[in-house]
Every structure is written in C-alpha cells, then in structure tokens.
C-alpha positions as CSV (number, residue, x, y, z in Angstrom):
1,X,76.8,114.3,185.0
2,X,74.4,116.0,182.5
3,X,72.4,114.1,180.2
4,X,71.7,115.3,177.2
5,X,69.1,114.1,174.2
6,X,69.3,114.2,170.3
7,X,66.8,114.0,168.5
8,X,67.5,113.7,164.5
9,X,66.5,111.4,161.7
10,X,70.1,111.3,160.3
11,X,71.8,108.4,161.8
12,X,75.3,109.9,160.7
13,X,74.6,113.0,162.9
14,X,73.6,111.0,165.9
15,X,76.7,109.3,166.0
16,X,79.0,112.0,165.7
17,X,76.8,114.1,168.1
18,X,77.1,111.1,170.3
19,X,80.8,110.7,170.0
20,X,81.4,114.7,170.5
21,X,79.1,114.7,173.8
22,X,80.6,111.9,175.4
23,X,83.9,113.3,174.7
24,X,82.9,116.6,176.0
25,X,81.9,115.0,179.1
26,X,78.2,114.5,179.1
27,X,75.5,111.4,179.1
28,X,73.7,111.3,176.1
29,X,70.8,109.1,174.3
30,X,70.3,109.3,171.0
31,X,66.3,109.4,169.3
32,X,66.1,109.3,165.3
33,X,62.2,110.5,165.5
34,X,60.3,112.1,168.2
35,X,57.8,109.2,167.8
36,X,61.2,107.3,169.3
37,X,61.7,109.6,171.4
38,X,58.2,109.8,172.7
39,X,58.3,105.8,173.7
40,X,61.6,106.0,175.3
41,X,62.5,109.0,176.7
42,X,62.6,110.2,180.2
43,X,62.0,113.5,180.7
44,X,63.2,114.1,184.6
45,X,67.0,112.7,183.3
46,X,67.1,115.4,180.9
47,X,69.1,118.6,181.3
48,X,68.9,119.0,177.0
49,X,67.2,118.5,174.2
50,X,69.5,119.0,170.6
51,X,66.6,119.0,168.1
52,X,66.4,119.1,164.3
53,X,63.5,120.2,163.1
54,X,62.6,118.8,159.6
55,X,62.0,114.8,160.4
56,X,59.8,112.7,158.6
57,X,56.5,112.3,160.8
58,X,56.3,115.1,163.6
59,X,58.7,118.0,163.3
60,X,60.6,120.0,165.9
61,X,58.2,122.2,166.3
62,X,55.6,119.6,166.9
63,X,57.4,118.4,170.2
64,X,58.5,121.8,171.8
65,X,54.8,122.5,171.3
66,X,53.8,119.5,173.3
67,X,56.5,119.8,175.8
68,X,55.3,123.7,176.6
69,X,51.6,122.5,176.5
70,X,53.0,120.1,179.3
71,X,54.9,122.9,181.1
72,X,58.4,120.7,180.7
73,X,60.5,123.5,180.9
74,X,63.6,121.2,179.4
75,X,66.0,123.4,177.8
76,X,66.0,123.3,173.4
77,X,68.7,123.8,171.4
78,X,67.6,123.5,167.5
79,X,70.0,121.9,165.2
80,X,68.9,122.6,161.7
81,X,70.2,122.3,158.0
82,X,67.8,124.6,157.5
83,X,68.3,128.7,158.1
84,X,65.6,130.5,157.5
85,X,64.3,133.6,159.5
86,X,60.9,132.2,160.1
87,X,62.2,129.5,161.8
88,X,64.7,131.2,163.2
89,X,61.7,133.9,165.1
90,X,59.9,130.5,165.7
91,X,62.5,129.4,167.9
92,X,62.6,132.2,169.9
93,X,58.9,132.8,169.9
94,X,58.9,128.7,171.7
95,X,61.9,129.9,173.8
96,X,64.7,127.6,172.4
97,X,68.2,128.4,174.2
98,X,70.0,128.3,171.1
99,X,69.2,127.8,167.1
100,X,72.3,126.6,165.5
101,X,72.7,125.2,162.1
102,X,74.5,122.1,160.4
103,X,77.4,122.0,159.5
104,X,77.8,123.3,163.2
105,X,81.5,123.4,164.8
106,X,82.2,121.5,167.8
107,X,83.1,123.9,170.2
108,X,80.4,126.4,169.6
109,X,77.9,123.3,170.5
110,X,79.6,122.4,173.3
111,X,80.1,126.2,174.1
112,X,76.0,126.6,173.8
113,X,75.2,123.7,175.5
114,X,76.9,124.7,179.0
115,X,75.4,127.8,178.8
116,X,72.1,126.0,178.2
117,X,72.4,124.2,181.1
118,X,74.4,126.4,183.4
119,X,72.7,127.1,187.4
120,X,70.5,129.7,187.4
121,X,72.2,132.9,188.2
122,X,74.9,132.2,185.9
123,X,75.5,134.5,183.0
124,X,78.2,132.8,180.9
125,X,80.2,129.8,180.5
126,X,82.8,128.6,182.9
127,X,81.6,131.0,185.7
C-alpha cells in the first residue's frame, strides 16, 4: 500500500485530504508545518509528498530544496491556493510531478497521484 504525506497548515484540508486518500485506497500521515514534518517524518515510507506552499515558518519551496540538496528523489505534488506563473515555473524548475491548486477536485488528485507514483516504465494511469 502507498503511503502518502500532506503537508499543510490548514487543519480542514488535512482532514479532508486524509478522508479522500484513505478512501482512495492509500496510507497517509498528515504534517500541518514542515518543521512537523521534519521531526516526524520518515522518508523511506514515502511514495508522496502533497505540499502547499505558503505555511507560516518554512514554505514549500524551502523543503523540496532541502530534500534535492539531500538527493531524496520523493515524488511532489504542490497543492496551492495560490496560482501564479512564477510558482507555477518554480515547480517545474524543482521537478514537482504535479502543481495543482485548491479548490482541487477529487478525482483529478487521485488521478495525479497514481501517475505520480506509477513503476517506472509506465506512461499513464491504470496501465
């Protein structure tokens, strides 16, 4: 089974995230700051990250930096309010699998995040 980790400093998105990715069949663990997540996380039991990136104290941005510097290659989905084309080039510059924003619709998360963590060699979901 595929764990996957949130990281977001709204506690109402963690839940429902939560609730939709256990639904959808996956482990997940829930972080509301990447100071949280730093403490408790561990990274060989993750197949995911879903990352906002404006959080009080380190950003997004902050933590895909330190996770490249450490060549963890764990794949990043952002999961923003907040659609703007320099983050947007930002994303793709750090080589997150996905930049999707909030209000985001259930099936196109779950949608991205099998094709996020699909076996190499795979070009699309459900093949």
């Amino acid at each position: 089974m595929n764990m996957i980790y949130v990281i977001d400093d709204d506690q109402s998105v963690l839940r429902a995230l939560l609730l939709l990715l256990r639904a959808a069949g996956f482990q997940a663990r829930a972080f509301s700051s990447v100071k949280e997540f730093f403490k408790q996380a561990r990274m060989g039991d993750c197949d995911c990250i879903i990352l906002d990136l404006h959080m009080p104290g380190m950003k997004g941005f902050d933590l895909m930096e330190i996770l490249a510097s450490q060549r963890i290659n764990t794949k990043v989905i952002i999961l923003t309010a907040f659609d703007d084309s320099e983050s947007r080039e930002k994303a793709r510059q750090m080589n997150a699998a996905a930049f999707l924003t909030k209000p985001v619709d259930d099936q196109a998360l779950i949608d991205t995040l099998k094709w996020a963590i699909r076996p190499e060699g795979k070009t699309a979901v459900g093949e």
